[in-house]
Backbone and ligand atoms as CSV (ligand in chain L), in Angstrom:
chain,resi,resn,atom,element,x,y,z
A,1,UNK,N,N,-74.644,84.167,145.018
A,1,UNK,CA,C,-75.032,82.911,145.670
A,1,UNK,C,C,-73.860,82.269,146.379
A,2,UNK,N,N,-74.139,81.827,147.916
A,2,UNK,CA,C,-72.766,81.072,148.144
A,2,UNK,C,C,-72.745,79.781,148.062
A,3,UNK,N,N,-73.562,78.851,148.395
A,3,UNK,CA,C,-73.406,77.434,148.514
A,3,UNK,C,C,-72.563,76.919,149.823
A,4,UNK,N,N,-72.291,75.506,150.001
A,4,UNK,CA,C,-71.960,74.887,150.780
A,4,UNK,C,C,-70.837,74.119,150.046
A,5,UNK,N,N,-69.988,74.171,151.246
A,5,UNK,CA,C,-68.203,73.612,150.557
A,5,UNK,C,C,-67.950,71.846,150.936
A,6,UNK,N,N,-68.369,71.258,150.498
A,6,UNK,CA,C,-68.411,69.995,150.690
A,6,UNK,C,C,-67.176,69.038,149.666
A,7,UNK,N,N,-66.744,68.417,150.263
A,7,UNK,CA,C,-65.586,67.026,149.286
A,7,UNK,C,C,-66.818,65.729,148.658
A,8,UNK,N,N,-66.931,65.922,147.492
A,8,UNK,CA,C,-68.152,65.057,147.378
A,8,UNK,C,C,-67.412,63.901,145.747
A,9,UNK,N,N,-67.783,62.847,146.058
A,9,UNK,CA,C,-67.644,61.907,145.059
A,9,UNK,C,C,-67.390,61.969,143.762
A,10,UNK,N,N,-66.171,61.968,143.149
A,10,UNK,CA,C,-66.657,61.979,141.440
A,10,UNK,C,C,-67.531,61.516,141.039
A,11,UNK,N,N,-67.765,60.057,141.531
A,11,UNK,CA,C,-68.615,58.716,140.780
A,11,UNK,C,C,-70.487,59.218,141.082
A,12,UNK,N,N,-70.224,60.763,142.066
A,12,UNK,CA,C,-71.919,60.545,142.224
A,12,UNK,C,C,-72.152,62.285,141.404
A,13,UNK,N,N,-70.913,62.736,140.611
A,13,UNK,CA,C,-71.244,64.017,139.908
A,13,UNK,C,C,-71.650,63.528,138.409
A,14,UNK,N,N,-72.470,64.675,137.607
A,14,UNK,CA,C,-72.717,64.575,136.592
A,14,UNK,C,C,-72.431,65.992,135.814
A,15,UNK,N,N,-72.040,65.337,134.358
A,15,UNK,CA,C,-71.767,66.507,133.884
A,15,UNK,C,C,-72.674,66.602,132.713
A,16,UNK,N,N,-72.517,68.021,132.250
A,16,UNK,CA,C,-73.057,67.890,130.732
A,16,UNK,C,C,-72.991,67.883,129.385
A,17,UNK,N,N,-71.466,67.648,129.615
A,17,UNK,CA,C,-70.832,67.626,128.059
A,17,UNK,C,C,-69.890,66.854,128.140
A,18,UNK,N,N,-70.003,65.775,126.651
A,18,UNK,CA,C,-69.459,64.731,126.280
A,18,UNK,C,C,-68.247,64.550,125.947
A,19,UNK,N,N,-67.710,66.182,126.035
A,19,UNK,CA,C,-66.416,65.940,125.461
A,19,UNK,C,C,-65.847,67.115,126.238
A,20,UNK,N,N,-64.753,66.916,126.459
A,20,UNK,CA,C,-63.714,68.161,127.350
A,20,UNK,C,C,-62.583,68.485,126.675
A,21,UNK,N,N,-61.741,69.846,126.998
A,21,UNK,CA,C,-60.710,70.261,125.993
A,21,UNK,C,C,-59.479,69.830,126.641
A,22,UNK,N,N,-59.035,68.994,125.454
A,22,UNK,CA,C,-57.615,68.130,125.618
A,22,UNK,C,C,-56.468,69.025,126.195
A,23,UNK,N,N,-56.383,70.063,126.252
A,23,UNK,CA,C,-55.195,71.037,126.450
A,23,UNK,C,C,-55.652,71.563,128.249
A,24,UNK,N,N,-57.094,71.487,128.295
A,24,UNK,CA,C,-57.263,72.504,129.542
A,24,UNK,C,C,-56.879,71.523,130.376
A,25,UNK,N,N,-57.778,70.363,129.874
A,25,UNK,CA,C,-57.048,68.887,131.248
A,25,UNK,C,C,-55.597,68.385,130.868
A,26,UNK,N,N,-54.976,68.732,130.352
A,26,UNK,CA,C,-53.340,67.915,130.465
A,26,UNK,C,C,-53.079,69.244,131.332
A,27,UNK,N,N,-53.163,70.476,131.602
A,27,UNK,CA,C,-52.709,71.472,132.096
A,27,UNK,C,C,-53.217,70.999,133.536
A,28,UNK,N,N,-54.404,70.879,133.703
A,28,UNK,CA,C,-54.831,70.062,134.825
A,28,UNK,C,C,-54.043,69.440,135.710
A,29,UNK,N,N,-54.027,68.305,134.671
A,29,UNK,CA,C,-53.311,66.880,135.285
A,29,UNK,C,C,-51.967,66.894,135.888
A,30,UNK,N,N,-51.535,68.332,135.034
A,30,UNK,CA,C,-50.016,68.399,135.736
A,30,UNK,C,C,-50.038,69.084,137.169
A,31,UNK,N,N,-50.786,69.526,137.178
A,31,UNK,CA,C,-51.180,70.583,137.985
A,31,UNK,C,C,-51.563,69.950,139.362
A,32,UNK,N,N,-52.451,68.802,139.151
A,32,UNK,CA,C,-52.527,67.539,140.034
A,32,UNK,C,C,-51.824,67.257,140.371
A,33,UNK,N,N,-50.708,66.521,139.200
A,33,UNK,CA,C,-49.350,65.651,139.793
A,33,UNK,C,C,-48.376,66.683,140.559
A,34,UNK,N,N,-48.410,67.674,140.759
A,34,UNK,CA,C,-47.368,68.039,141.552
A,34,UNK,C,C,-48.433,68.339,142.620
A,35,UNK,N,N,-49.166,67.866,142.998
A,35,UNK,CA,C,-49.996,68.350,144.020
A,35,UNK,C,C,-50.467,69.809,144.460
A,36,UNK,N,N,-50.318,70.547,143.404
A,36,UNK,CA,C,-50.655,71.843,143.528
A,36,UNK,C,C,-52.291,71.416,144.224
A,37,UNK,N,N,-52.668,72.984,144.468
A,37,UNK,CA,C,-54.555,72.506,144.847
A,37,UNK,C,C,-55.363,73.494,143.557
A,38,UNK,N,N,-56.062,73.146,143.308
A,38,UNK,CA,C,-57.049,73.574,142.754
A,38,UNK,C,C,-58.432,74.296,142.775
A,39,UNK,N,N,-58.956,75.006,142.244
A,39,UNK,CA,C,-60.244,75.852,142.635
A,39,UNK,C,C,-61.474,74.832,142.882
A,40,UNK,N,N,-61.963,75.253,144.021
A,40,UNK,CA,C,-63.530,73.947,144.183
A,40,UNK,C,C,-64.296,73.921,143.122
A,41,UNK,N,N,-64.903,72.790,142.546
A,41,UNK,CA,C,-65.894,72.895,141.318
A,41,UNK,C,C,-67.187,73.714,142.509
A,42,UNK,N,N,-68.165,73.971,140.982
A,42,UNK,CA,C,-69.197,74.063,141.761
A,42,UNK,C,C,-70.345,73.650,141.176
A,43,UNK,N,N,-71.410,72.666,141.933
A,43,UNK,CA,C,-72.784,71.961,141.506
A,43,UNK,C,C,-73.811,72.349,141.978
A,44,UNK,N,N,-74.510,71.793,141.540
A,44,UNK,CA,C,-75.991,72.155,142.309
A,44,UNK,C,C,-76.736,70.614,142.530
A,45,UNK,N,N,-77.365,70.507,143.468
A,45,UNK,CA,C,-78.076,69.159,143.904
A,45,UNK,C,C,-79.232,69.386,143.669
A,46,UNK,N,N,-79.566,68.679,142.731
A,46,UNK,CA,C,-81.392,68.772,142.318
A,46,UNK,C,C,-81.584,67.614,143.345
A,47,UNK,N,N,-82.411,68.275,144.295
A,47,UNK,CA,C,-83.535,67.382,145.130
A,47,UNK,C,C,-84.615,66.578,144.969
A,48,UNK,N,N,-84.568,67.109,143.683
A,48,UNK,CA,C,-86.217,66.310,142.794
A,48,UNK,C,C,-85.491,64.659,142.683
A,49,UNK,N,N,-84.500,64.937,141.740
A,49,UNK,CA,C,-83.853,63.944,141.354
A,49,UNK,C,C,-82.767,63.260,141.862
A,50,UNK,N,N,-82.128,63.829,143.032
A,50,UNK,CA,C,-80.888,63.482,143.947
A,50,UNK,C,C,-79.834,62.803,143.339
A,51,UNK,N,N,-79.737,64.071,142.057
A,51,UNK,CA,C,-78.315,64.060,141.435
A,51,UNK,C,C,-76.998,65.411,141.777
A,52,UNK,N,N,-76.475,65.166,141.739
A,52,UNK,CA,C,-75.378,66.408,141.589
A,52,UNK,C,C,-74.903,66.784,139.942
A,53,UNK,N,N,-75.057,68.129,139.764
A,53,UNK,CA,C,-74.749,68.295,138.107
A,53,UNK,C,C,-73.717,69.311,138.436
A,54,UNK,N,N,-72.667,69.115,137.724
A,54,UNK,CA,C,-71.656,70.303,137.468
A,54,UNK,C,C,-71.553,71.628,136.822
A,55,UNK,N,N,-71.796,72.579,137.423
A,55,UNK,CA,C,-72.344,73.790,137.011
A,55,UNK,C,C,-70.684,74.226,136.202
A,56,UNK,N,N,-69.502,73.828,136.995
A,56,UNK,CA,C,-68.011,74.949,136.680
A,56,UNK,C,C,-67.340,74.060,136.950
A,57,UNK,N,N,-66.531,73.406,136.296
A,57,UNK,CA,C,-65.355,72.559,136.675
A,57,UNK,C,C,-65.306,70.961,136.235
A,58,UNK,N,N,-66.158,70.753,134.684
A,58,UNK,CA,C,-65.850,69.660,134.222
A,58,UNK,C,C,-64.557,69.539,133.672
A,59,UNK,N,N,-63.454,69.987,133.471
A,59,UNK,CA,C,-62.316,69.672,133.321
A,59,UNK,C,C,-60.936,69.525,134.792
A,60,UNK,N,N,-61.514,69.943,135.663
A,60,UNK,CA,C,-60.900,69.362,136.892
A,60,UNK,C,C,-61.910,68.408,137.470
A,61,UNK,N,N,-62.725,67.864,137.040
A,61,UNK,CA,C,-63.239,66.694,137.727
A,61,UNK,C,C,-62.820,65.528,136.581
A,62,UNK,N,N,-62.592,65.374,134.901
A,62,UNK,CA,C,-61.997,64.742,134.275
A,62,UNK,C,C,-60.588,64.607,134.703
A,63,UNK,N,N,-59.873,65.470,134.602
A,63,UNK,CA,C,-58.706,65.395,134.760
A,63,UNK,C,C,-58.489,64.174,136.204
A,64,UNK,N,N,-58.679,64.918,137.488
A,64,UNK,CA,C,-58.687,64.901,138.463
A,64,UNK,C,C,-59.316,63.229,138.769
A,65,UNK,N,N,-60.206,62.464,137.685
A,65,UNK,CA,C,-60.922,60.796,138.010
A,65,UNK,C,C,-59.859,60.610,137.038
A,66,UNK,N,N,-59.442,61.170,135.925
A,66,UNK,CA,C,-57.896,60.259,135.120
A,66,UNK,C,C,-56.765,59.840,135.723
A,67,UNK,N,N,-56.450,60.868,137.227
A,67,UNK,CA,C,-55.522,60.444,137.552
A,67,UNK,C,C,-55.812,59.564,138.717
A,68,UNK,N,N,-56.970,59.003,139.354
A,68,UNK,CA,C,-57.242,57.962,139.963
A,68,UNK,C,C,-58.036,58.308,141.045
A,69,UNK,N,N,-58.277,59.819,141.694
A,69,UNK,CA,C,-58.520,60.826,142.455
A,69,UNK,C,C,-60.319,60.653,142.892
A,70,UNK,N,N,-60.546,60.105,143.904
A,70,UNK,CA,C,-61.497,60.005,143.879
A,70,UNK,C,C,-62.832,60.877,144.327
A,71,UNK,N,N,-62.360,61.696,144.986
A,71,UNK,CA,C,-63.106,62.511,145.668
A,71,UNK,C,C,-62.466,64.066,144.919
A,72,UNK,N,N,-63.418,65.487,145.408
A,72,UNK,CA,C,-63.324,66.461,144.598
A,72,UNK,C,C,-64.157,67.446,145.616
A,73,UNK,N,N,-63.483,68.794,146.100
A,73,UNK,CA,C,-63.821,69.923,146.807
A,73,UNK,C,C,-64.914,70.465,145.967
A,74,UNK,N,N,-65.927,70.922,146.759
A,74,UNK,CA,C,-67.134,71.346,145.894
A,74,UNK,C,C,-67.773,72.218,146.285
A,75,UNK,N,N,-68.259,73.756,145.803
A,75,UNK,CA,C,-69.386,74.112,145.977
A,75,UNK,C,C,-70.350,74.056,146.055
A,76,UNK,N,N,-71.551,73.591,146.797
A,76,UNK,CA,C,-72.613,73.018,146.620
A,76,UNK,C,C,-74.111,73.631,146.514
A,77,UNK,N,N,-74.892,74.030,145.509
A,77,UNK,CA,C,-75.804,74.698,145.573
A,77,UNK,C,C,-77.179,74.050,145.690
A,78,UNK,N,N,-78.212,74.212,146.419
A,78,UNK,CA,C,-79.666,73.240,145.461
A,78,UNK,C,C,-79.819,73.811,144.436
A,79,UNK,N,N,-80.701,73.334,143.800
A,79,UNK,CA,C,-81.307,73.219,142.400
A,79,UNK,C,C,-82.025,74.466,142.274
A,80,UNK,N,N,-82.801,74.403,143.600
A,80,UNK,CA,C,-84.316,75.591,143.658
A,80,UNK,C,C,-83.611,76.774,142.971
A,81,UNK,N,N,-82.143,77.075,143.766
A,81,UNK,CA,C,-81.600,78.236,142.813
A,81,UNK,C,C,-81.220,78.658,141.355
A,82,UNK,N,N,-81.455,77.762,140.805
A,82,UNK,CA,C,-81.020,77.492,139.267
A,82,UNK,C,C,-82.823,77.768,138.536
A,83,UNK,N,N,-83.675,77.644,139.592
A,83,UNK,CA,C,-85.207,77.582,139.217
A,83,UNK,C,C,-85.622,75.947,138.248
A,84,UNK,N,N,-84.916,74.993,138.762
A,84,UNK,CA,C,-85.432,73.735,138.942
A,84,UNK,C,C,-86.295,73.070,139.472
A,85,UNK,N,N,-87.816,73.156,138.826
A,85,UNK,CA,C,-88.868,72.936,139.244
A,85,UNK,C,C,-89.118,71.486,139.504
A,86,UNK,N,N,-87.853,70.313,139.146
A,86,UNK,CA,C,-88.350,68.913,139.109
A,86,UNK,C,C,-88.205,68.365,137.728
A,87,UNK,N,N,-88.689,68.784,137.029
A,87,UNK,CA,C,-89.062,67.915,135.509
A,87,UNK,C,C,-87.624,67.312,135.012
A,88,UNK,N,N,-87.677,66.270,134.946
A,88,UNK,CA,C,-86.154,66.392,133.971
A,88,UNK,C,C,-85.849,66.961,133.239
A,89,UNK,N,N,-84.323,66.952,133.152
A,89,UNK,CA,C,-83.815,68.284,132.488
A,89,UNK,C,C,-83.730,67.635,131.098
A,90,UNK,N,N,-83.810,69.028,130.338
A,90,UNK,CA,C,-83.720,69.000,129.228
A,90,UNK,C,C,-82.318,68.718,128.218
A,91,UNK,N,N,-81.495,68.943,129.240
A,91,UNK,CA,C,-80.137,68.685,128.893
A,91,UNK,C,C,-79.598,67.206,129.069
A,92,UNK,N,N,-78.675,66.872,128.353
A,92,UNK,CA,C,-77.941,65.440,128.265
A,92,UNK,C,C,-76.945,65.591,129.371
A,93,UNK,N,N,-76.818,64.862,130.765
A,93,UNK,CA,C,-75.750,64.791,131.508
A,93,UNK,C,C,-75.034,63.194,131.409
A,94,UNK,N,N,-73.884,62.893,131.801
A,94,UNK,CA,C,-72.630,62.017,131.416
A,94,UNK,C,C,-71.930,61.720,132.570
A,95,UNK,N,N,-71.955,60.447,132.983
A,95,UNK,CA,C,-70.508,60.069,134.234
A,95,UNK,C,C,-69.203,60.283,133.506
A,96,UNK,N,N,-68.643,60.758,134.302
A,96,UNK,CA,C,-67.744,61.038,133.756
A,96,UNK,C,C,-66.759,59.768,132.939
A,97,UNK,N,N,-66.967,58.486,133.556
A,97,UNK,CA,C,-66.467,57.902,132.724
A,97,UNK,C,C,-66.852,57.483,131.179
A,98,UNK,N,N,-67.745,58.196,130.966
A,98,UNK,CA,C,-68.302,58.082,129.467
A,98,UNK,C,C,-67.945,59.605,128.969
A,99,UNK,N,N,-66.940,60.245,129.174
A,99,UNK,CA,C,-66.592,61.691,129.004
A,99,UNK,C,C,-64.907,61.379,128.492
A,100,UNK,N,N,-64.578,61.942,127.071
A,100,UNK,CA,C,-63.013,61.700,126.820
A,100,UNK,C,C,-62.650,63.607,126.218
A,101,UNK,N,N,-61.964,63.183,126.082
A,101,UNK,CA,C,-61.170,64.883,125.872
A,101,UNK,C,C,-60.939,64.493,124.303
A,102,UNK,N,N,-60.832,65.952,123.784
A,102,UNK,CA,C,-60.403,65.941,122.565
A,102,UNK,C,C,-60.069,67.473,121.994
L,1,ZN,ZN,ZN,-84.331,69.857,141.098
């Protein structure tokens, strides 16, 4: 699948887990601060619901809103490909600011 490469909002991604690994994002963050670049996350846009969910890369999108960073390179997939028929999902998704590492 390829998707579409878009710079899209932290504040409008969602993720699905409440908690991220403390070691992968400080590795991150440094990784940030020297301005290295980083691999594009990649999401999918459910159209039903006109959310963005994070399929790969909830620890560079934590990291990356810790250090003040507002925007984030993205792969972008629809939903249809995931076989997202609409219904809400069954899964728990999280702004990231309700997301801490541990
Ligand atoms: Zn959908």
């Amino acid at each position: 699948m390829k998707g579409k490469l878009a710079t899209l909002r932290i504040d409008d991604l969602l993720l699905d887990q409440e908690v991220v690994n403390k070691k992968k994002v400080g590795r991150l963050v440094k990784k940030l601060s020297e301005k290295k670049s980083i691999k594009a996350i990649r999401v999918f846009y459910c159209v039903h619901e006109a959310m963005y969910n994070i399929v790969d890369g909830h620890h560079r999108v934590f990291a990356a809103y810790n250090l003040g960073i507002t925007s984030i390179l993205s792969i972008v997939e629809p939903c249809y490909t995931y076989e997202c028929t609409g219904n809400t999902p069954d899964w728990d998704f999280f702004h990231v600011r309700n997301v801490r590492a541990a």
